[in-house]
VOLUMLO-738318 format. One record per residue (C-alpha): residue number from 1; residue in one letter; chain; x, y, z. Coordinates in steps of 0.001 Angstrom, whole numbers. Layout:
{NUM; "a"; "A"; {X; Y; Z}},
...
***
This chain:
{1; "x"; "A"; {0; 0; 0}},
{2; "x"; "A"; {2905; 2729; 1243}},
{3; "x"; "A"; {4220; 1425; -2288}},
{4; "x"; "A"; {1549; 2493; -4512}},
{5; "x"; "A"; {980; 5636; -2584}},
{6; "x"; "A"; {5029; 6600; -3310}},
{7; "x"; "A"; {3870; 5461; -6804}},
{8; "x"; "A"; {1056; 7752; -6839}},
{9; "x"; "A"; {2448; 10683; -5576}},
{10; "x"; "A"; {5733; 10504; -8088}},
{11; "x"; "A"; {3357; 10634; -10658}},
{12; "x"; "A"; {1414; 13382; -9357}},
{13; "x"; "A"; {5083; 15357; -9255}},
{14; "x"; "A"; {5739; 14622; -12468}},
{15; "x"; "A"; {2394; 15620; -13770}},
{16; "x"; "A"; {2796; 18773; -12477}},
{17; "x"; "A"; {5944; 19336; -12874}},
{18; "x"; "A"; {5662; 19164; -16602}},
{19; "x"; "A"; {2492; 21354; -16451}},
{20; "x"; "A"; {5034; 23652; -14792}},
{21; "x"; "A"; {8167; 23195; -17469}},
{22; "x"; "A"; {5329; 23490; -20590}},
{23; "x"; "A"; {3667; 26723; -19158}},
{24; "x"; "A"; {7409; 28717; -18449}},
{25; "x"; "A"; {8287; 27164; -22117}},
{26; "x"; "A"; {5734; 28885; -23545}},
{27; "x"; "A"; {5936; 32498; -21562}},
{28; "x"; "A"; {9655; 32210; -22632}},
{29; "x"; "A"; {8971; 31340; -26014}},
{30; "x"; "A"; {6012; 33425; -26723}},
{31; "x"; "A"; {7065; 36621; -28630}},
{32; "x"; "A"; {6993; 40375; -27803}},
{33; "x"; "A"; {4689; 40970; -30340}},
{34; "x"; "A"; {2456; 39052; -33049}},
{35; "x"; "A"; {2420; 41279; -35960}},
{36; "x"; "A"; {44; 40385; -38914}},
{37; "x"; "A"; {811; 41820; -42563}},
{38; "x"; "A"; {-629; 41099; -46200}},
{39; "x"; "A"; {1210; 38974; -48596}},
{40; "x"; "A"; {3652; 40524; -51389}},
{41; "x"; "A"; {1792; 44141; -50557}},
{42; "x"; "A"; {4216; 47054; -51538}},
{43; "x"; "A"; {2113; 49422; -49398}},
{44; "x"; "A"; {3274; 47740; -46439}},
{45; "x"; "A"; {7055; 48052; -47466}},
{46; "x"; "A"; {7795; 50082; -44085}},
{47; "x"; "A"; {7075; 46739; -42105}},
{48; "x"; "A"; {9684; 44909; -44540}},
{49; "x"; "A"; {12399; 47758; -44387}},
{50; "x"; "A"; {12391; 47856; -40432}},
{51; "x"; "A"; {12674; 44017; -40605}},
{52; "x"; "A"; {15801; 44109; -43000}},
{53; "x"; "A"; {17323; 46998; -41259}},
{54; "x"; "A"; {17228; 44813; -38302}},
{55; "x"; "A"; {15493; 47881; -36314}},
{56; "x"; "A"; {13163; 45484; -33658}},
{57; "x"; "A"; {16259; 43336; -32879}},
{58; "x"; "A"; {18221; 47035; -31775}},
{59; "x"; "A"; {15465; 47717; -29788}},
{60; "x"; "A"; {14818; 44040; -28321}},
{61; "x"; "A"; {11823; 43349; -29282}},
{62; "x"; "A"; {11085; 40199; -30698}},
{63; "x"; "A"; {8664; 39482; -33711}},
{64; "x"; "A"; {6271; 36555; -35003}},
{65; "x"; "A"; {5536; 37070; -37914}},
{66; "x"; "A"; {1710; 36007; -39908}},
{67; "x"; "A"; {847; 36846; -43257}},
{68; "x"; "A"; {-2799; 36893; -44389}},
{69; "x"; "A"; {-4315; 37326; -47930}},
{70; "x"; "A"; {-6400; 40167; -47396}},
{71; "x"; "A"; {-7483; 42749; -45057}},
{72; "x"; "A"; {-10555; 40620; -43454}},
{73; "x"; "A"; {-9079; 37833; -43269}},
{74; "x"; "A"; {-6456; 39797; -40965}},
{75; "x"; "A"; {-9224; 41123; -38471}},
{76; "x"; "A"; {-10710; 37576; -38380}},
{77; "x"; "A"; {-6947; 36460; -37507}},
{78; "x"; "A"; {-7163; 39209; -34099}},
{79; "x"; "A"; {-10504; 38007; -33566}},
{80; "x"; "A"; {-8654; 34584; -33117}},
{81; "x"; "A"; {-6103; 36010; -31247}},
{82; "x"; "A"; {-3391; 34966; -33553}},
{83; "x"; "A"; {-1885; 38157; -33847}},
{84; "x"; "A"; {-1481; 41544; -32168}},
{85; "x"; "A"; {-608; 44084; -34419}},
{86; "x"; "A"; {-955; 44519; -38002}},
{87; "x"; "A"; {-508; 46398; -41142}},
{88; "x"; "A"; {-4241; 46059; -42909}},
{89; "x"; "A"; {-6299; 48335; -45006}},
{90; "x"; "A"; {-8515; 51025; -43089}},
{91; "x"; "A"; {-11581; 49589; -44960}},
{92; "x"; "A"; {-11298; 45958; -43743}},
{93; "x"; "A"; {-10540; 47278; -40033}},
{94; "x"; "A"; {-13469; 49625; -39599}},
{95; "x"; "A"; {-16024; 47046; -40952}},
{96; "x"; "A"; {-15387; 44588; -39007}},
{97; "x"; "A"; {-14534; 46625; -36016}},
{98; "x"; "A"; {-18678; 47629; -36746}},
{99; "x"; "A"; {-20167; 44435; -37871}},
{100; "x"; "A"; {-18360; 42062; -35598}},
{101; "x"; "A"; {-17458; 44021; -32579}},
{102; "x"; "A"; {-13296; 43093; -33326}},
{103; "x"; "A"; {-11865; 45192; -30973}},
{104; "x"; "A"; {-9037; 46902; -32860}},
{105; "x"; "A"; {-7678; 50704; -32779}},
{106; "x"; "A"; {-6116; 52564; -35401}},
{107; "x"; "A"; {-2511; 53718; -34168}},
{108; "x"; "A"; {-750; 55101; -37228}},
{109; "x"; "A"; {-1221; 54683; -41295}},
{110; "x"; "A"; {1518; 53229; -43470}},
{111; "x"; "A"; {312; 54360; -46796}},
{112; "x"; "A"; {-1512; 56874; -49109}},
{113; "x"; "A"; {-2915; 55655; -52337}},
{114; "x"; "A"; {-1167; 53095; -54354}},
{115; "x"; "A"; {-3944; 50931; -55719}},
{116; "x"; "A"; {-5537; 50982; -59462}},
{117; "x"; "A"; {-8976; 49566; -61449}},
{118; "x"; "A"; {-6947; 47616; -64648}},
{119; "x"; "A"; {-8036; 46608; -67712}},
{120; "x"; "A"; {-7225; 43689; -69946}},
{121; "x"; "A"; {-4690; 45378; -72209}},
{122; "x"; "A"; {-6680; 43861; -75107}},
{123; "x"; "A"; {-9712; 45366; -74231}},
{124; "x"; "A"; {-7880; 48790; -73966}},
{125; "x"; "A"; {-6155; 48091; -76720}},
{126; "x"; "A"; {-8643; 47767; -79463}},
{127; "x"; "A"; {-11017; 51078; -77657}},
{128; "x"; "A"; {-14211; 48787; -75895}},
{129; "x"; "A"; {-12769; 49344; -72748}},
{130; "x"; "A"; {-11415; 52826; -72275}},
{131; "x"; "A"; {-13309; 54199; -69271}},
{132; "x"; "A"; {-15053; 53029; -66354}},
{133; "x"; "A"; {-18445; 53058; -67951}},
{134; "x"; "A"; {-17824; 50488; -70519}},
{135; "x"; "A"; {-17365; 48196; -67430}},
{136; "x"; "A"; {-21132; 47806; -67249}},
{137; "x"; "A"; {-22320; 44502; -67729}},
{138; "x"; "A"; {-18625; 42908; -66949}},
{139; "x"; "A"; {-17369; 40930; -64157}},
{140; "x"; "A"; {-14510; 42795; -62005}},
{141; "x"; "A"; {-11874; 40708; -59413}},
{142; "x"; "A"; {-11450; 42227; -56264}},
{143; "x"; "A"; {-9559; 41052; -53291}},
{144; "x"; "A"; {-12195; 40933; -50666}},
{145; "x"; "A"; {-15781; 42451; -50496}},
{146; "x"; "A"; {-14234; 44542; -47265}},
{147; "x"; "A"; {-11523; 45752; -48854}},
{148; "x"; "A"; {-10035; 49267; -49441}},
{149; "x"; "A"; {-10025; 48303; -53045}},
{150; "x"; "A"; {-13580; 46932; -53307}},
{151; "x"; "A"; {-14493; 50867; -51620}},
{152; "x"; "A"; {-12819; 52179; -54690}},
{153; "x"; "A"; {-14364; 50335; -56952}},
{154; "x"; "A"; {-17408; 51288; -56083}},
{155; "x"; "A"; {-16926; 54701; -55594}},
{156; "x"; "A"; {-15438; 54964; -59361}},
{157; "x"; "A"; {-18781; 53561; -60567}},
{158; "x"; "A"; {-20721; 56147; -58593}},
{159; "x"; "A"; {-18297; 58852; -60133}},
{160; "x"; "A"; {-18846; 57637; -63294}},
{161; "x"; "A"; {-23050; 57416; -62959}},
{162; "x"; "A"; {-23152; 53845; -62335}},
{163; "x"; "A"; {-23970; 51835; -58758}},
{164; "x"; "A"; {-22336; 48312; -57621}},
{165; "x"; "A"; {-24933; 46468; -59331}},
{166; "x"; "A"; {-23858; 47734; -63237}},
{167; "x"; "A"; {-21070; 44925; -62605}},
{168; "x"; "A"; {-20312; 41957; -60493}},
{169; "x"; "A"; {-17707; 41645; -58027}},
{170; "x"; "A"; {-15335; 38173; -58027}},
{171; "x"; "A"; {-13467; 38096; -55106}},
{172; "x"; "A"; {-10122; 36290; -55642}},
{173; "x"; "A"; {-6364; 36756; -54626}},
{174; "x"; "A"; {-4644; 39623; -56607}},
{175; "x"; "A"; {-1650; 37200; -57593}},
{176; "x"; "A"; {-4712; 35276; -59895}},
{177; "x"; "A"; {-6162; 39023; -60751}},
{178; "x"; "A"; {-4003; 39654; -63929}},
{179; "x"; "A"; {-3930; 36021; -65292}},
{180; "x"; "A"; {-7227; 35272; -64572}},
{181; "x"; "A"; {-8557; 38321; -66876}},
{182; "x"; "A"; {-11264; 37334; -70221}},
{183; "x"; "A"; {-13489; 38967; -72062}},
{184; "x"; "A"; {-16213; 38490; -69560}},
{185; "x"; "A"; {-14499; 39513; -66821}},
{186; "x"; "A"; {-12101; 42467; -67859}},
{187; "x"; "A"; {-10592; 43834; -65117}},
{188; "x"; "A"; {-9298; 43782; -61275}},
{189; "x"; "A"; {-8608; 46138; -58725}},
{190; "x"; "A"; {-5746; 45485; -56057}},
{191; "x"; "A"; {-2334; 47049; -54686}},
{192; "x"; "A"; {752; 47861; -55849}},
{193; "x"; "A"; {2962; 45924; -56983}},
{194; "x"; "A"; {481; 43379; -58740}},
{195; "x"; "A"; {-1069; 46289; -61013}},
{196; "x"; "A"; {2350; 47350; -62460}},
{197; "x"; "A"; {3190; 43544; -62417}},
{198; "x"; "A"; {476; 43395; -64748}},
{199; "x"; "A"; {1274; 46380; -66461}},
{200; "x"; "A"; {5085; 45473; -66747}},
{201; "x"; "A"; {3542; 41864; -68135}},
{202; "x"; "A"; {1700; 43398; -70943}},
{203; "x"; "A"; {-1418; 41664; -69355}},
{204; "x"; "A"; {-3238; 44766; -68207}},
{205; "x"; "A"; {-3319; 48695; -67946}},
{206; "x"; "A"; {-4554; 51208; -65549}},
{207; "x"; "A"; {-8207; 52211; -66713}},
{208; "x"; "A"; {-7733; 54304; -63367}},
{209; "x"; "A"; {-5382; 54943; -60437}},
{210; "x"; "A"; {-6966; 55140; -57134}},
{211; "x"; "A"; {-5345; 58605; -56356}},
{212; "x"; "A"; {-7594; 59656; -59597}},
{213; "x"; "A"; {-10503; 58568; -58094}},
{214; "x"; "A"; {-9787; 59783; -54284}},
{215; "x"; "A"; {-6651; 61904; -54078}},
{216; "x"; "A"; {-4508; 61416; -51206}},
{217; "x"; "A"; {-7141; 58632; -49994}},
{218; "x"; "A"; {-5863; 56290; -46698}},
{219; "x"; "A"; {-5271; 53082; -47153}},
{220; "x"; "A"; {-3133; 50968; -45092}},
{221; "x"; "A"; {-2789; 51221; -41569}},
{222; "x"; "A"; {-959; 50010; -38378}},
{223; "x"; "A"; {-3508; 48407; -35930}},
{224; "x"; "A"; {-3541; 46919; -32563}},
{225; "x"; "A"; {-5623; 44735; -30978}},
{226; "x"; "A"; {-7399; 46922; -27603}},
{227; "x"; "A"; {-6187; 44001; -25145}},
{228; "x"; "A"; {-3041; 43998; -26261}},
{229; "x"; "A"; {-2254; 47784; -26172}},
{230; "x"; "A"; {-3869; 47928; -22299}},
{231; "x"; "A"; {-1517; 44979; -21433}},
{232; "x"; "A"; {1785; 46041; -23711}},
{233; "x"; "A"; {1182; 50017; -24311}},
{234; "x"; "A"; {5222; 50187; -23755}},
{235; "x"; "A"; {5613; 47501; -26886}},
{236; "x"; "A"; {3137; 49112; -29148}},
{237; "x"; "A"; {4762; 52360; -28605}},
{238; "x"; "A"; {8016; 50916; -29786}},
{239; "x"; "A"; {6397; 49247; -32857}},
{240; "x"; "A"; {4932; 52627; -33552}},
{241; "x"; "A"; {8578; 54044; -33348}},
{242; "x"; "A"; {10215; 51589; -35698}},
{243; "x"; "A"; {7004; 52393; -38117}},
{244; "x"; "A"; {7383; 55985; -37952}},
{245; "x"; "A"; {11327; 55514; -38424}},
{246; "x"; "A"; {10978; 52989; -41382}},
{247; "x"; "A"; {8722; 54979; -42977}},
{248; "x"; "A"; {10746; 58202; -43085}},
{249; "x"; "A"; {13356; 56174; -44005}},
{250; "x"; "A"; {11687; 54890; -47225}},
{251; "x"; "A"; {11132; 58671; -48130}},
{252; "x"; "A"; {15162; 59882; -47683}},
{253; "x"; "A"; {16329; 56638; -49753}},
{254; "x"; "A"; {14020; 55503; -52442}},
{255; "x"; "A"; {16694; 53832; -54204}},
{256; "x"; "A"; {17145; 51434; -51065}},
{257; "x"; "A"; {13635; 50736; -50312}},
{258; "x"; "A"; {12956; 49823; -53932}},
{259; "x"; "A"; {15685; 47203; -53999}},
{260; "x"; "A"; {14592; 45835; -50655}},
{261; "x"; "A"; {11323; 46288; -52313}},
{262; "x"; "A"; {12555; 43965; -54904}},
{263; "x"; "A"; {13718; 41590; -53152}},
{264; "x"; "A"; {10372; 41236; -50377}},
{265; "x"; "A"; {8357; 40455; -53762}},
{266; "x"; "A"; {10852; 38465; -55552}},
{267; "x"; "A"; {10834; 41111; -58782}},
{268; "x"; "A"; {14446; 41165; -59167}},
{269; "x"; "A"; {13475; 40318; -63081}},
{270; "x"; "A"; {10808; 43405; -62851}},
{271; "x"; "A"; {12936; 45972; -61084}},
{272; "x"; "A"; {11261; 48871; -63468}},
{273; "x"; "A"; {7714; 47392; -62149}},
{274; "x"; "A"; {8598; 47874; -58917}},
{275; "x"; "A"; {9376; 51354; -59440}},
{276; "x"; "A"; {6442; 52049; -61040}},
{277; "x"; "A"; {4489; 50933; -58070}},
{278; "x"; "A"; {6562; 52382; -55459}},
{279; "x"; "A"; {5881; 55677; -57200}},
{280; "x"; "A"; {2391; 55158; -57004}},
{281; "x"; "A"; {2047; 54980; -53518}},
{282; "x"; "A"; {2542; 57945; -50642}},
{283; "x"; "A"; {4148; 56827; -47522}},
{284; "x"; "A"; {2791; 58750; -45133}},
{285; "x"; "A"; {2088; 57847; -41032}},
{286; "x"; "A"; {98; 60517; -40385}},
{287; "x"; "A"; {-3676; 59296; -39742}},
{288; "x"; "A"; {-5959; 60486; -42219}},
{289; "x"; "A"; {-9127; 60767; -39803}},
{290; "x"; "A"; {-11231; 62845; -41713}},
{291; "x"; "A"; {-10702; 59933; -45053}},
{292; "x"; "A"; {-11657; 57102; -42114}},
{293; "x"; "A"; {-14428; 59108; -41302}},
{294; "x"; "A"; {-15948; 59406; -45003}},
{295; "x"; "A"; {-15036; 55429; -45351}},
{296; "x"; "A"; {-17549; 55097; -42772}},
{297; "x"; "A"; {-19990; 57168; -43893}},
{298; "x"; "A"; {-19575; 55482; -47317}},
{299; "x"; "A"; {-20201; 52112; -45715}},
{300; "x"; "A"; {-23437; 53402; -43959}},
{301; "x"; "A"; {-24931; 54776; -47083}},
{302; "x"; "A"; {-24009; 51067; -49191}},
{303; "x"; "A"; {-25541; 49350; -46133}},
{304; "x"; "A"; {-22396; 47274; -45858}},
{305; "x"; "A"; {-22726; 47966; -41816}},
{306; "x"; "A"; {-25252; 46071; -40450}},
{307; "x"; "A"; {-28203; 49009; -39042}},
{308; "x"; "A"; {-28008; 47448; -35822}},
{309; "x"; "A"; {-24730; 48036; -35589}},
{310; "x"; "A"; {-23678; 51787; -36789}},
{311; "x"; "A"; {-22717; 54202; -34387}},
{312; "x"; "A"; {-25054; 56779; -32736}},
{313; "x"; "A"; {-21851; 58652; -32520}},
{314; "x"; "A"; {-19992; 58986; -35469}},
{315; "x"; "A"; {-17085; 61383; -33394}},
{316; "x"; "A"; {-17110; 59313; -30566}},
{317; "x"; "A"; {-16424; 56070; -32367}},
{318; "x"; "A"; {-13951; 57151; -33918}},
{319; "x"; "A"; {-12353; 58644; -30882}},
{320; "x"; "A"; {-12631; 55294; -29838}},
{321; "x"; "A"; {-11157; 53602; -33134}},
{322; "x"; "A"; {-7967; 55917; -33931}},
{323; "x"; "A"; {-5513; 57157; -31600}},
{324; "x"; "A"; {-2494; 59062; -32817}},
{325; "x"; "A"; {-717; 59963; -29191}},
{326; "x"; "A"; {1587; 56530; -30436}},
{327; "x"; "A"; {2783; 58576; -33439}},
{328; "x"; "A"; {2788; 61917; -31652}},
{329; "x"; "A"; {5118; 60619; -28795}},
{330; "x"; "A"; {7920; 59293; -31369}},
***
């Protein structure tokens, strides 16, 4: 009996021993900070410079890194907790901050512009497709329906006198976009690099650049998730650093940034491409609250928030949604 009670009790230590060892493994191996980002997107190059320059090492911070396909599918990855931070579009962010309560807030942006509607170069080509207007009818690839580019589209149809329903949206990845374009289905919309990809390929041309149809419009941004900034305010305030720092950066040496540019999106072969793109975007920190504000107006009026669900207080929310003192205390 005193036997099988030693026996018991040895395993009882061990049990809980290892419950012990696996719990301070994974404190010890968990990272500073989970940082979420969109795959082979040029307006997110500040994120890839600061990584190269090897700026969150000097500062000790260490990274995991996640890379999502679009925008949503980002917000649904902090609604699983798999990430932290993250470098999204606006658009994505404040829908499904609205519609599914995601509790995310706005610290900084990373880009201005830098997105385009293309057409199959075919279509331009031979004059049936030479404005936005002759898109009626046709089928047009977008990355996501809650996408900054999907909110252009549709505000270059209203521009032009049409409404979403004058064509139908195909939502597919924008490394398909380009290859994927027929006579039935024309054209894409998506970021930089893949429209001068296209371009560069022969396989498409700008009908429309995005800073045509909104001038100086935001369009990616640096989030955080709300639990982690009350837990890690001192972390997210050295992300926000390294941003802001990467970001100037990429304005004092273009040359630089476009070859790490080149490298991040494995265009070595395409360097001209990439400069095309990098010249089509604005990188710029600076919150553009009043452009949030008339995304969210936007989505009101297209009934893309669900009624429920829109704030009583449009000033309030988004008091609530962007905070800048991360980007005013670098």
């Amino acid at each position: 009996m005193d036997r099988n009670r030693a026996i018991a009790a040895a395993i009882v230590i061990i049990v809980v021993s290892s419950g012990i060892i696996v719990a301070a493994w994974t404190t010890l191996s968990r990272p500073d900070v989970r940082i979420g980002y969109l795959e082979k997107d040029l307006h997110q190059l500040a994120f890839r410079v600061a990584l190269v320059n090897g700026w969150f090492a000097e500062e000790g911070i260490t990274v995991e890194l996640k890379s999502y396909g679009n925008g949503a599918l980002e917000m649904d990855a902090f609604l699983g907790d798999e990430i932290d931070m993250g470098y999204l579009g606006a658009a994505p962010a404040l829908t499904k901050r609205v519609n599914q309560d995601i509790m995310v807030t706005i610290l900084a942006a990373a880009n201005l512009e830098g997105s385009a509607i293309m057409v199959r170069k075919a279509d331009f080509d031979g004059g049936s497709i030479t404005q936005i207007a002759n898109l009626t009818g046709k089928s047009v690839f977008i990355p996501g329906p809650s996408t900054v580019q999907a909110f252009l589209l549709r505000l270059a149809l209203n521009q032009s006198g049409l409404s979403s329903s004058d064509v139908t949206t195909l939502s597919t990845s924008p490394a398909n976009m380009a290859n994927s374009l027929s006579e039935a289905e024309p054209a894409f919309v998506a970021w930089e690099p893949f429209n001068a990809r296209a371009e560069y390929d022969d396989l498409a041309v700008p009908l429309v650049l995005s800073g045509e149809i909104w001038p100086r419009h935001p369009c990616c941004v640096v989030a955080s998730s709300n639990s982690f900034l009350a837990a890690h305010p001192d972390i997210a305030q050295t992300v926000i650093d390294i941003h802001v720092r990467a970001e100037e950066w990429i304005v004092s040496n273009p040359t630089a940034a476009i070859q790490i540019a080149a490298e991040w999106l494995e265009m070595e072969d395409a360097i001209s491409a990439v400069e095309t793109a990098f010249n089509r975007i604005i990188y710029d920190y600076n919150v553009n609250r009043t452009g949030i504000e008339m995304y969210l107006s936007y989505l009101i009026d297209q009934d893309i928030l669900l009624p429920h669900k829109v704030p009583v207080d449009v000033e309030a929310f988004l008091d609530s949604f962007i905070n800048t003192t991360f980007v005013e205390s670098t």
